[in-house]
Residue frames relative to the residue before (quaternion, step in Angstrom):
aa qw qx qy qz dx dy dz
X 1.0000 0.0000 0.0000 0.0000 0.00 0.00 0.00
X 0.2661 -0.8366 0.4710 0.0868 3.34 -1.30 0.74
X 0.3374 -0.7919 0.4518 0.2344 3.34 0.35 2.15
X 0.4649 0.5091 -0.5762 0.4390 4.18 0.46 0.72
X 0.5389 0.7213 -0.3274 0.2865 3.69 1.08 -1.15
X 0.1170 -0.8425 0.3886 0.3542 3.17 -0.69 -0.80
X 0.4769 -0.7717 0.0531 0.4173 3.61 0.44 0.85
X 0.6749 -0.5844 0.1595 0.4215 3.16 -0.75 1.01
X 0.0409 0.8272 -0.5256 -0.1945 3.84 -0.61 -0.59
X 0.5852 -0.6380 0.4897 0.1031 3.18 -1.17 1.03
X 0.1152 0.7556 -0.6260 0.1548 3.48 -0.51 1.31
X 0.8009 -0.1777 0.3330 0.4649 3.13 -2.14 0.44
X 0.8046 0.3600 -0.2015 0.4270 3.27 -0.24 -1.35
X 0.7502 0.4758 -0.1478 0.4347 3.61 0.60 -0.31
X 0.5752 0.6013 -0.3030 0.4644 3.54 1.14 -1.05
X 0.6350 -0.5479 0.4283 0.3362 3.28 -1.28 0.92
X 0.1347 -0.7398 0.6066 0.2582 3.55 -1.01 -0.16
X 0.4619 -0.7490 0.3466 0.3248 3.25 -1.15 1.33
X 0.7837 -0.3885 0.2463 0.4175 3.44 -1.22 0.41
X 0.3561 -0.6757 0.5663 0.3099 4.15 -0.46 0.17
X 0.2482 -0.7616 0.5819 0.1408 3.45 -0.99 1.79
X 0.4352 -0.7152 0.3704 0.4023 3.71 -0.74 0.17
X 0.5745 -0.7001 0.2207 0.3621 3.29 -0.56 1.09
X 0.2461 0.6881 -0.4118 0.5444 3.68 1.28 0.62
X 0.7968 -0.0327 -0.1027 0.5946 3.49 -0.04 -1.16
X 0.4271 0.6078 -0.6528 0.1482 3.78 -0.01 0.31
X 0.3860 0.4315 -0.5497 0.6022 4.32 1.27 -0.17
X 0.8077 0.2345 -0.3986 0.3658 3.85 -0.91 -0.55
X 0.5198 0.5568 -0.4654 0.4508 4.07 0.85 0.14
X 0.3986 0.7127 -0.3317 0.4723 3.24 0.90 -1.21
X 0.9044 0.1251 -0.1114 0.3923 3.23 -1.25 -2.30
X 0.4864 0.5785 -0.5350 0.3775 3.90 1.11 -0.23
X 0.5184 0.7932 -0.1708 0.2700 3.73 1.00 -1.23
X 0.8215 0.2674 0.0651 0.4993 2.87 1.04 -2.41
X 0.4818 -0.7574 0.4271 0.1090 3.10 1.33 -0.12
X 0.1365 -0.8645 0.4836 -0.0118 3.89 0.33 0.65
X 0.2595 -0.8623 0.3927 0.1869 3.72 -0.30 1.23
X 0.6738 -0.5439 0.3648 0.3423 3.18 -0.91 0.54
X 0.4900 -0.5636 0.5208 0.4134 3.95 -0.90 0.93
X 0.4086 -0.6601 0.5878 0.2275 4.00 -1.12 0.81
X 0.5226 -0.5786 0.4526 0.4328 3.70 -1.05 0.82
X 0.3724 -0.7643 0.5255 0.0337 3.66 -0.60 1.47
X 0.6600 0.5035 -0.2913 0.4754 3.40 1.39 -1.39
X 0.6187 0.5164 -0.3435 0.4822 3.95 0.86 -0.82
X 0.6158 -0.4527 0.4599 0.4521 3.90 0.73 -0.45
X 0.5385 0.6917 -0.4170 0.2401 3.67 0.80 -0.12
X 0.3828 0.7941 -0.4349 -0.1837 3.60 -0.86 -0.07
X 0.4369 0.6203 -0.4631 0.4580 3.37 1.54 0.61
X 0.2697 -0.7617 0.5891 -0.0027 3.31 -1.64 0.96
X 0.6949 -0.4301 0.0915 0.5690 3.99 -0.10 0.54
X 0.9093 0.1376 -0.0274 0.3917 3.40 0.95 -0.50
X 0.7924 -0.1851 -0.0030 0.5812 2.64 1.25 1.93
X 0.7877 -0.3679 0.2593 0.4207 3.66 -1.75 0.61
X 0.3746 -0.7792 0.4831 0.1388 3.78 -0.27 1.07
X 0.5445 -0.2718 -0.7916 0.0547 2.02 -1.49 1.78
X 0.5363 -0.6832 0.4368 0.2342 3.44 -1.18 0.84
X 0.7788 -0.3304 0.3165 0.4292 3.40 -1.55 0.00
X 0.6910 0.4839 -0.2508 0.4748 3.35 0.86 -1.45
X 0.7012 0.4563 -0.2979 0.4598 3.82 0.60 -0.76
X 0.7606 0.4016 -0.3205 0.3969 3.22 0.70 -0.51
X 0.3438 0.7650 -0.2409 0.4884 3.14 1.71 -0.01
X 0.8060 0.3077 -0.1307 0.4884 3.33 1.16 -1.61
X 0.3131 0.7651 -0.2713 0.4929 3.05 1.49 0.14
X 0.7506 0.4758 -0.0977 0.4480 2.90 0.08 -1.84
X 0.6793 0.5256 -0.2372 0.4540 3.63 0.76 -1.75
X 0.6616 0.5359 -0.2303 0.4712 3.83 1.02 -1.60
X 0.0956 -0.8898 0.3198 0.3111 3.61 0.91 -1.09
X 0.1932 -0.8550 0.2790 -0.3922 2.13 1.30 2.52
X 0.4610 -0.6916 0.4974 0.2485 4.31 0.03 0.94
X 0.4135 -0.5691 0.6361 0.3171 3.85 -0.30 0.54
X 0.8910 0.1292 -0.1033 0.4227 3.47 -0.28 -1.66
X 0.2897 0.6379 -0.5502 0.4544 3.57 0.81 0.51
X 0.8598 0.2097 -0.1161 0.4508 3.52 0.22 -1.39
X 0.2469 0.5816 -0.6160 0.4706 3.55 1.40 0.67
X 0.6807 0.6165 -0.2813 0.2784 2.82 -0.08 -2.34
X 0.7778 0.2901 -0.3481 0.4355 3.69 0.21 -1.55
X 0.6398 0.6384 -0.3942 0.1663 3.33 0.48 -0.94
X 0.7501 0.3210 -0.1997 0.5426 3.33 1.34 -1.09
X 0.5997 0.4737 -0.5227 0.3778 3.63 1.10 0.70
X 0.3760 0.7525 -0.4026 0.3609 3.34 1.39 0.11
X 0.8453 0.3301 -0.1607 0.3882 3.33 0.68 -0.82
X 0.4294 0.6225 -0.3312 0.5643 3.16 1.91 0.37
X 0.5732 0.6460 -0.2514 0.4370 3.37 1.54 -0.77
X 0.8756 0.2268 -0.1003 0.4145 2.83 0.77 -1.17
X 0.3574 0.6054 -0.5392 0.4636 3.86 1.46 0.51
X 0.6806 0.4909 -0.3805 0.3886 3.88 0.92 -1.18
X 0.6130 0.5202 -0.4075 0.4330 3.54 1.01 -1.05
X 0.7813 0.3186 -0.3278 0.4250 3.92 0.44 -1.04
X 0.4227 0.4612 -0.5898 0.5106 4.09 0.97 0.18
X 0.6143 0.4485 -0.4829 0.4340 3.85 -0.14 -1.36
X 0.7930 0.3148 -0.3830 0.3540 3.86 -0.21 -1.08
X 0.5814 0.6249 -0.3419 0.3932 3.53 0.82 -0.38
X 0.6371 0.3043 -0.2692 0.6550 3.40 1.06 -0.22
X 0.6745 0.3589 -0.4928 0.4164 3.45 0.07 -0.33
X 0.4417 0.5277 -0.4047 0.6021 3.95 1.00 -0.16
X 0.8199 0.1325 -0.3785 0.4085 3.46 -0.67 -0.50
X 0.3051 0.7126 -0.5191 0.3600 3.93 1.22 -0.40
X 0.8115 0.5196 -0.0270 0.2661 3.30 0.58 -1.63
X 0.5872 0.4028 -0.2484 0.6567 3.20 1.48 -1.34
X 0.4434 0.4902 -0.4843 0.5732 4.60 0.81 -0.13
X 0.7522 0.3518 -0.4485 0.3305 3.77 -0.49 -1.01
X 0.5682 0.6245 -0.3892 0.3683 3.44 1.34 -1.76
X 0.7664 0.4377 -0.2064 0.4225 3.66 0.30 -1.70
X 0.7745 0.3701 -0.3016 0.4149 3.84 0.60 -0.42
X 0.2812 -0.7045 0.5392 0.3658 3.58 1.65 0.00
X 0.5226 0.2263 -0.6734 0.4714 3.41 -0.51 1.88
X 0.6330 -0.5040 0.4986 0.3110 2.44 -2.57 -0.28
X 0.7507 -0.3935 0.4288 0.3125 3.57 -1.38 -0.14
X 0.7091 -0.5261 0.2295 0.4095 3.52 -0.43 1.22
X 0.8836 0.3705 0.0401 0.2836 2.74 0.99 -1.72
X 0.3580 0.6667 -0.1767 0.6294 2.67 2.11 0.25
X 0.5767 0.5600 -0.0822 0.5891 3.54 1.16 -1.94
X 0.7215 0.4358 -0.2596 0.4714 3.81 0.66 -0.85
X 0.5441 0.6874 -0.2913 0.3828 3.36 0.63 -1.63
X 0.7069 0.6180 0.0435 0.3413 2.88 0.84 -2.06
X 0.6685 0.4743 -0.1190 0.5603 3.30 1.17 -1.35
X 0.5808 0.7237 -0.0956 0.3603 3.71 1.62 -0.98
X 0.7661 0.1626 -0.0873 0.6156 2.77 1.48 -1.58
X 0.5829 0.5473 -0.4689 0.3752 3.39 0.67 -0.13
């Protein structure tokens, strides 16, 4: 290079162009692109997402591109969190189930059953 020069710069007119996708996968370039936002914690009171009232433009977008159900993935999203209150009640009893057997000197129902089963 010749520090008289001046350094090169990259324009529109100049800038590489990006490879051509076939128009087949250019819907799955797209939703790879845009990126779909995560469902907001619904159970805490939440339902906005970086860019607005969830699911956004952009998610529903990827959707759309994936050919993905709008309310399909409503649906899971807000049964997701129903899922998982039942899973952490279930452990919550099966915990105190446990600290009861500990303190009454037995076993656990289910343990007690098992037990009752094979004997």
């Amino acid at each position: 290079m010749n520090p008289e020069e001046p350094t090169p710069r990259v324009t529109p007119d100049t800038a590489a162009l990006p490879p051509s996708v076939a128009p087949e996968d250019r819907l799955a370039k797209i939703a790879d692109l845009l990126g779909e936002c995560p469902p907001p914690d619904m159970a805490g009171g939440y339902d906005q997402c970086a860019h607005g009232t969830w699911p956004c433009v952009i998610t529903q977008a990827v959707w759309l591109a994936q050919g993905r159900d709008r309310d399909q993935e409503v649906h899971a999203a807000c049964q997701a969190p129903a899922r998982e209150a039942e899973a952490e009640d279930a452990s919550w009893e099966v915990y105190q189930e446990q600290l009861a057997a500990e303190r009454e000197g037995r076993l656990p129902y289910w343990d007690a059953e098992a037990e009752t089963e094979a004997g």
